[in-house]
Biopython code that builds the backbone (N, CA, C, O; Angstrom):
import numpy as np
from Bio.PDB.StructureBuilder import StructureBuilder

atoms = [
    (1, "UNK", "N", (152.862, -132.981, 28.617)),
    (1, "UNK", "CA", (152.791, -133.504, 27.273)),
    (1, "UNK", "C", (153.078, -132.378, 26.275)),
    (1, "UNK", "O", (152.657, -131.249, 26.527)),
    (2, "UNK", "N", (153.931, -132.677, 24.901)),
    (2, "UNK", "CA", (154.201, -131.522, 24.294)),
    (2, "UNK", "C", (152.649, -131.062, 23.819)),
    (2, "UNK", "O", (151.692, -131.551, 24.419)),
    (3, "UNK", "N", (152.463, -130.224, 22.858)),
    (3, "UNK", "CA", (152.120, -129.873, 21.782)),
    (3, "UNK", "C", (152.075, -129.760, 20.603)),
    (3, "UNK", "O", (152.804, -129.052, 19.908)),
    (4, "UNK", "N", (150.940, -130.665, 20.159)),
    (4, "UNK", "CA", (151.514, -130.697, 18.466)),
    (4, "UNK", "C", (151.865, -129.077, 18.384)),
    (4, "UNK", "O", (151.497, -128.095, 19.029)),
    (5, "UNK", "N", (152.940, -129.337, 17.043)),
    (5, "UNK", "CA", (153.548, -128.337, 16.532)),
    (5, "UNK", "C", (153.890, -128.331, 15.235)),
    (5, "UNK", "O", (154.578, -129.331, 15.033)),
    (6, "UNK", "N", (153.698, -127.453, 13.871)),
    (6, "UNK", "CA", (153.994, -127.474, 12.670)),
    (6, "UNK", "C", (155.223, -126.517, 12.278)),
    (6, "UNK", "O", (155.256, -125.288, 12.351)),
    (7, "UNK", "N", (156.651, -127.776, 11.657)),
    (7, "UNK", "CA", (157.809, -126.955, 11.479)),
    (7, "UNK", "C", (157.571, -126.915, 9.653)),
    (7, "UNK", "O", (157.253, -127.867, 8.941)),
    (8, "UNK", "N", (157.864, -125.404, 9.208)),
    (8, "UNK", "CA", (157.496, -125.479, 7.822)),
    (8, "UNK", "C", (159.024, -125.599, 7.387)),
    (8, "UNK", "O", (160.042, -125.065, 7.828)),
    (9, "UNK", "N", (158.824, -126.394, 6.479)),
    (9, "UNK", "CA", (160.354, -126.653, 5.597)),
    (9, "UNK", "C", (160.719, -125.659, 4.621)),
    (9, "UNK", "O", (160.251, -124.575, 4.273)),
    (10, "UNK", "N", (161.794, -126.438, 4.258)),
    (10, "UNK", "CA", (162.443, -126.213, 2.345)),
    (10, "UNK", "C", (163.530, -127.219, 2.254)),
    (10, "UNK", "O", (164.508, -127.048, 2.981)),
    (11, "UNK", "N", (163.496, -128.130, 1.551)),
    (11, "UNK", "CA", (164.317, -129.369, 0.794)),
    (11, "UNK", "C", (165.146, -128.274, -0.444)),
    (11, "UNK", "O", (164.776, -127.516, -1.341)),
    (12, "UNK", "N", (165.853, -128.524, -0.124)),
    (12, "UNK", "CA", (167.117, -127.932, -0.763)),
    (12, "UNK", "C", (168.462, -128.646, -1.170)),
    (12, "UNK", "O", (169.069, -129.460, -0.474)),
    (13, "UNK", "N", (168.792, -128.229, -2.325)),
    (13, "UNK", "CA", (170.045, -129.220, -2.554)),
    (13, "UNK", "C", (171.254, -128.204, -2.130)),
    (13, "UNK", "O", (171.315, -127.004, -2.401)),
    (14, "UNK", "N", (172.248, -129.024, -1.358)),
    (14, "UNK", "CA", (173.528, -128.745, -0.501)),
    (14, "UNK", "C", (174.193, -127.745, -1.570)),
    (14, "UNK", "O", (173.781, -127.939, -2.714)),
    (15, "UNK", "N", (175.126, -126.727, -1.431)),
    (15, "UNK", "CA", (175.812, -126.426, -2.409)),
    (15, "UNK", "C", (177.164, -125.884, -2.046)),
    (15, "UNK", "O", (177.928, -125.212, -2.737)),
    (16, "UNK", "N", (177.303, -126.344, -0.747)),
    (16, "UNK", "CA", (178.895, -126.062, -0.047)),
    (16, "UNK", "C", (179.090, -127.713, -0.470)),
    (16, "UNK", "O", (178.378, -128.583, -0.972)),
    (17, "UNK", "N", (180.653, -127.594, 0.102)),
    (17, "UNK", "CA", (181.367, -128.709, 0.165)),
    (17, "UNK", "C", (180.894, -129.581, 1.632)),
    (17, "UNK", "O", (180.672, -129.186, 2.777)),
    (18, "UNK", "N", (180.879, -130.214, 1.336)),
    (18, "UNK", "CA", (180.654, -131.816, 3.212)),
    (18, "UNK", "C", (180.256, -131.074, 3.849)),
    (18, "UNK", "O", (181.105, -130.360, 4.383)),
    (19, "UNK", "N", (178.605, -130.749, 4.224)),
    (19, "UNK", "CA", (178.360, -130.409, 5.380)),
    (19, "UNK", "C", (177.994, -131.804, 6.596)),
    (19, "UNK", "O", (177.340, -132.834, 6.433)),
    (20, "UNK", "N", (178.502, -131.441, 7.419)),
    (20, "UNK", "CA", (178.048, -132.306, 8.514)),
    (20, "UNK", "C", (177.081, -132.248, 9.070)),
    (20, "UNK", "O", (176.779, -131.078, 9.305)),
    (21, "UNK", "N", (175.910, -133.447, 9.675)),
    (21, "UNK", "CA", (174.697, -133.919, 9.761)),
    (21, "UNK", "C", (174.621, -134.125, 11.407)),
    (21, "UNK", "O", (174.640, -135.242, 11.925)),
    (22, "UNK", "N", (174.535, -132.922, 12.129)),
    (22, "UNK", "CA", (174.244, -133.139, 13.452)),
    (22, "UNK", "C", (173.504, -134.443, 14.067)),
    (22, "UNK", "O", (173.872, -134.627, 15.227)),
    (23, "UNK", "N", (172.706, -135.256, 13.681)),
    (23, "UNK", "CA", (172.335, -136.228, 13.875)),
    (23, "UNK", "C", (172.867, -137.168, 13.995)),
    (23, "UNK", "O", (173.327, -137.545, 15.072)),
    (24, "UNK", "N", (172.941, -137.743, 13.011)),
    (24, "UNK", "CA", (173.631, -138.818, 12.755)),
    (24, "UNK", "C", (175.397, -138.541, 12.521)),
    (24, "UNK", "O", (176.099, -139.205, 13.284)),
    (25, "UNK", "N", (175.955, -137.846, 11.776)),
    (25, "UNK", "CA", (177.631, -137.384, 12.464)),
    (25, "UNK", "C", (177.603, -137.957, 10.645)),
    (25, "UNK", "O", (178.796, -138.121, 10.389)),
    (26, "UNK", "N", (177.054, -138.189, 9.791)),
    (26, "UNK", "CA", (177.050, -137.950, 8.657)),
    (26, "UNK", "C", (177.414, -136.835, 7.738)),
    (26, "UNK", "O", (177.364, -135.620, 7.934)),
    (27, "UNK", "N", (177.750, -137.441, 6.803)),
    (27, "UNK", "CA", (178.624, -135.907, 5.859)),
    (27, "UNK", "C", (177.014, -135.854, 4.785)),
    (27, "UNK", "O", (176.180, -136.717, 4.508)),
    (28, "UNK", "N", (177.140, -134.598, 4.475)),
    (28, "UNK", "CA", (176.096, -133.905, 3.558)),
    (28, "UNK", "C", (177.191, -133.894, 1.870)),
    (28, "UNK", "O", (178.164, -133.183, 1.622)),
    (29, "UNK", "N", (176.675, -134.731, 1.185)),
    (29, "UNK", "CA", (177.532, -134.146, -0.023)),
    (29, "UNK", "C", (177.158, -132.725, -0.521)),
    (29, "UNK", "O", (176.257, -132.016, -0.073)),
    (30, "UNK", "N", (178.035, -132.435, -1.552)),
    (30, "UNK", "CA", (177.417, -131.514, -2.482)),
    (30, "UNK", "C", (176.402, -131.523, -3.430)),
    (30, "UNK", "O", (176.623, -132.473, -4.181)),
    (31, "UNK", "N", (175.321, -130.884, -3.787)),
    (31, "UNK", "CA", (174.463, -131.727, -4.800)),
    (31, "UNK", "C", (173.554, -132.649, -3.963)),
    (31, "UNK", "O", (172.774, -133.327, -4.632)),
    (32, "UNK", "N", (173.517, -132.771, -2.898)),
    (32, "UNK", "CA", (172.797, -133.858, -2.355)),
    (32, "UNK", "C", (171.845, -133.018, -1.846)),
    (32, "UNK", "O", (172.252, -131.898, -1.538)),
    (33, "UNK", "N", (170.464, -133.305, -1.641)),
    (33, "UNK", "CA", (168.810, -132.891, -0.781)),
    (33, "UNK", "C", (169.434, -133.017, 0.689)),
    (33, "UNK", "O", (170.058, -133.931, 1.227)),
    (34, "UNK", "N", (169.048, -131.816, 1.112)),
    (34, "UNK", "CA", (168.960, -131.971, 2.566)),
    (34, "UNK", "C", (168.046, -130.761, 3.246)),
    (34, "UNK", "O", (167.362, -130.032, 2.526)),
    (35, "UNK", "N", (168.084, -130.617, 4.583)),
    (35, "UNK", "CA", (167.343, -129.986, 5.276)),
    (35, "UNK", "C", (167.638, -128.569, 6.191)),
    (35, "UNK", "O", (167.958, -128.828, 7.351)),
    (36, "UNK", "N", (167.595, -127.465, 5.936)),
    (36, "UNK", "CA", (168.015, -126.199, 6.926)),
    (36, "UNK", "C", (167.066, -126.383, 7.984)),
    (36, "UNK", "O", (165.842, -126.511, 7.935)),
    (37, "UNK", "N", (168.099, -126.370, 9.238)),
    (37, "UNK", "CA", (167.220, -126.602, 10.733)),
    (37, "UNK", "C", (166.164, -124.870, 10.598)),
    (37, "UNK", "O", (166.556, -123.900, 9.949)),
    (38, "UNK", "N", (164.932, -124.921, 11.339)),
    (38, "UNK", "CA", (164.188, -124.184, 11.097)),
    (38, "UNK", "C", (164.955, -122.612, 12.174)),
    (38, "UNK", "O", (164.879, -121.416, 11.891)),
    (39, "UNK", "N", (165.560, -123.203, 13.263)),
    (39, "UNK", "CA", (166.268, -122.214, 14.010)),
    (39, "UNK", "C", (167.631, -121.915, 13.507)),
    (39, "UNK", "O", (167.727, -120.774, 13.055)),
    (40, "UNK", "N", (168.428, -122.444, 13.474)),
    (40, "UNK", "CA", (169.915, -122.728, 12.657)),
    (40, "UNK", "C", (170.261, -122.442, 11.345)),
    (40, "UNK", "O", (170.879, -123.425, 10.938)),
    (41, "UNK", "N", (170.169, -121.471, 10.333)),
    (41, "UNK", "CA", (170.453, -122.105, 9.047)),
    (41, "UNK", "C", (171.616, -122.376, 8.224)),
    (41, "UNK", "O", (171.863, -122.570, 7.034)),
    (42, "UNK", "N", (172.338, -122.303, 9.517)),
    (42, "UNK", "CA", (173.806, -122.882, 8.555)),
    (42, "UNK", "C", (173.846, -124.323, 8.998)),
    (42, "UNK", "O", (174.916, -124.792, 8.609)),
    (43, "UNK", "N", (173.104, -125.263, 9.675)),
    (43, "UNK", "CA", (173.023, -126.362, 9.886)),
    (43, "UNK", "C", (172.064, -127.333, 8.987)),
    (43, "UNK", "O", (170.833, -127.358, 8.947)),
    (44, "UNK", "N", (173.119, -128.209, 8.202)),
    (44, "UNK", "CA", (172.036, -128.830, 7.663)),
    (44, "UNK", "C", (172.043, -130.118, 8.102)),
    (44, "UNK", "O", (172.930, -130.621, 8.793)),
    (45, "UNK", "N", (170.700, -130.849, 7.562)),
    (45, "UNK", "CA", (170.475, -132.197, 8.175)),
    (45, "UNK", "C", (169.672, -133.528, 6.573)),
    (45, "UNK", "O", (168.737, -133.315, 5.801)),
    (46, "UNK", "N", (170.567, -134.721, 6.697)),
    (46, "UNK", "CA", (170.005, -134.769, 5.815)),
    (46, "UNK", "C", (168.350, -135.438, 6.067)),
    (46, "UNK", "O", (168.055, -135.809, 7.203)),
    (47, "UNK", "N", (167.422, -135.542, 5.036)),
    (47, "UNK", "CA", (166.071, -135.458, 5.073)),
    (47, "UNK", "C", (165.568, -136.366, 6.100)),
    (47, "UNK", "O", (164.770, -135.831, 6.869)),
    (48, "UNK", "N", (165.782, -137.402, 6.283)),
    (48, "UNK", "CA", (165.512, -138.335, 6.834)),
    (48, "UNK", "C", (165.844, -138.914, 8.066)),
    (48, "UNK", "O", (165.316, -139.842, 8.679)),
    (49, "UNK", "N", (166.911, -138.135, 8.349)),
    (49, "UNK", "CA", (167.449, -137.734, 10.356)),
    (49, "UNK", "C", (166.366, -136.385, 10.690)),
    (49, "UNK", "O", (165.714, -136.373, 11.733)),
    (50, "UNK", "N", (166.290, -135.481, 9.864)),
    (50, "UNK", "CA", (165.526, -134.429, 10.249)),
    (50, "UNK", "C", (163.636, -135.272, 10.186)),
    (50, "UNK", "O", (162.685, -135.073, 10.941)),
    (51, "UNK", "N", (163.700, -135.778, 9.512)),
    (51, "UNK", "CA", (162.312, -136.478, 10.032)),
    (51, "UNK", "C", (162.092, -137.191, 11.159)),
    (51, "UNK", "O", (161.050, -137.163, 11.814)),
    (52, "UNK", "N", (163.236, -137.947, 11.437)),
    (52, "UNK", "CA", (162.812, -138.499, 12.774)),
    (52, "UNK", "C", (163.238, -137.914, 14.225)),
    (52, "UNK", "O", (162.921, -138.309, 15.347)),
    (53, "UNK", "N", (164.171, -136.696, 13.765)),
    (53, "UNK", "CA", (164.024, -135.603, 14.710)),
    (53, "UNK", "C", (162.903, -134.997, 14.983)),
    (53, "UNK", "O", (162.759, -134.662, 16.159)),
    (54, "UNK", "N", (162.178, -134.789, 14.346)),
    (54, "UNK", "CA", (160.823, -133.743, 14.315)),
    (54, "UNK", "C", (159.869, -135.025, 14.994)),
    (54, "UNK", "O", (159.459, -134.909, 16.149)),
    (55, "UNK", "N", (159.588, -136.131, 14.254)),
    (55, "UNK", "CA", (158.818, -137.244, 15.173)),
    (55, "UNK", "C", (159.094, -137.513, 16.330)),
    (55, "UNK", "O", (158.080, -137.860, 16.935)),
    (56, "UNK", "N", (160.372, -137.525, 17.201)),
    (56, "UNK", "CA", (160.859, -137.371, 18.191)),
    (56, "UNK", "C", (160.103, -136.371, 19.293)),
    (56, "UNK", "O", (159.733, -136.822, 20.377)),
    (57, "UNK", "N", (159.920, -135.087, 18.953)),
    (57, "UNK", "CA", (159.578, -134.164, 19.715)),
    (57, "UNK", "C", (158.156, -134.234, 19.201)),
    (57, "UNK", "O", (157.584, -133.302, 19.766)),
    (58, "UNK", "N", (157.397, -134.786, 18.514)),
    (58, "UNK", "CA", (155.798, -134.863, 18.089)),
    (58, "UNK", "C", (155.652, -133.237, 17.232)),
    (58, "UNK", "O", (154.876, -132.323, 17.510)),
    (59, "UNK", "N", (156.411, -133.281, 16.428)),
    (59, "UNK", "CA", (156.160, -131.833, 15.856)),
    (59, "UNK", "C", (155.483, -132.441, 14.026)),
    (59, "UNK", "O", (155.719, -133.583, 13.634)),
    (60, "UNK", "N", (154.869, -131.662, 13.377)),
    (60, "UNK", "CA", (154.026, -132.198, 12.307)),
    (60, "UNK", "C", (154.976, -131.412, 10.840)),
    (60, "UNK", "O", (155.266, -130.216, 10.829)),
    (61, "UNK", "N", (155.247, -132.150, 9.984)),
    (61, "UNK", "CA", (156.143, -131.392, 8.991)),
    (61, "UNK", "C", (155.203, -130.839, 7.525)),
    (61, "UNK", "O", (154.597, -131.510, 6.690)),
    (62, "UNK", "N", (155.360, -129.599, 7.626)),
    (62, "UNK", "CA", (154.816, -129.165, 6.125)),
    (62, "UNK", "C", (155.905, -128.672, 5.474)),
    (62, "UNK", "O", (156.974, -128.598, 6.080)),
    (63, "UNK", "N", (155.787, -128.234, 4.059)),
    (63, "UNK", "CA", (156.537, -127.747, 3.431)),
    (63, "UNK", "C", (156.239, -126.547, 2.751)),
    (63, "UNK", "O", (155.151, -126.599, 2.178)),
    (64, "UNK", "N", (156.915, -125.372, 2.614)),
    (64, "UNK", "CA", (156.491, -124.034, 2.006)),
    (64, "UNK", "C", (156.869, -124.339, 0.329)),
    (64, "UNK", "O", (156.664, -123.470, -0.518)),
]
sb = StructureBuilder()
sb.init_structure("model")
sb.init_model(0)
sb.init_chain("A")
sb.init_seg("    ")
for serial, (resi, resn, name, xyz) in enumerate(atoms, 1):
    if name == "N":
        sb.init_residue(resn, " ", resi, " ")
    sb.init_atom(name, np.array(xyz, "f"), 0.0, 1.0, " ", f" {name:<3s}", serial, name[0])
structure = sb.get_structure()
C-alpha cells in the first residue's frame, strides 16, 4: 500500500507559448494557470489533470 504523501505546489500562470499537458495531450495556453511537475520543471500540467494525478497515486496536495 502506498503512503500518504504531501506534494507542495505553486499555481502559476504559463508564460511560454502552448505548452503541452502530459496528461491529458492538451495544450497549455499562454496566460493560462497551470502546474510545474514537482520533479520536472519544464513540464507543465494543467491544474486539474495534475489533481487527479496526485489522487491517483494517494499523494495529499498543499500549496507553498
Amino acid at each position: 500500500m502506498l503512503e500518504n504523501k504531501t506534494l507542495t505546489l505553486r499555481l502559476m500562470k504559463q508564460k511560454q507559448c502552448n505548452q503541452f499537458c502530459p496528461r491529458c495531450g492538451g495544450i497549455i495556453p499562454p496566460e493560462t494557470k497551470c502546474i510545474s511537475s514537482p520533479t520536472h520543471g519544464d513540464v507543465q500540467y494543467h491544474p486539474s489533470c495534475f489533481y487527479a494525478l496526485a489522487a491517483n497515486i494517494g499523494c495529499r496536495i498543499q500549496y507553498a
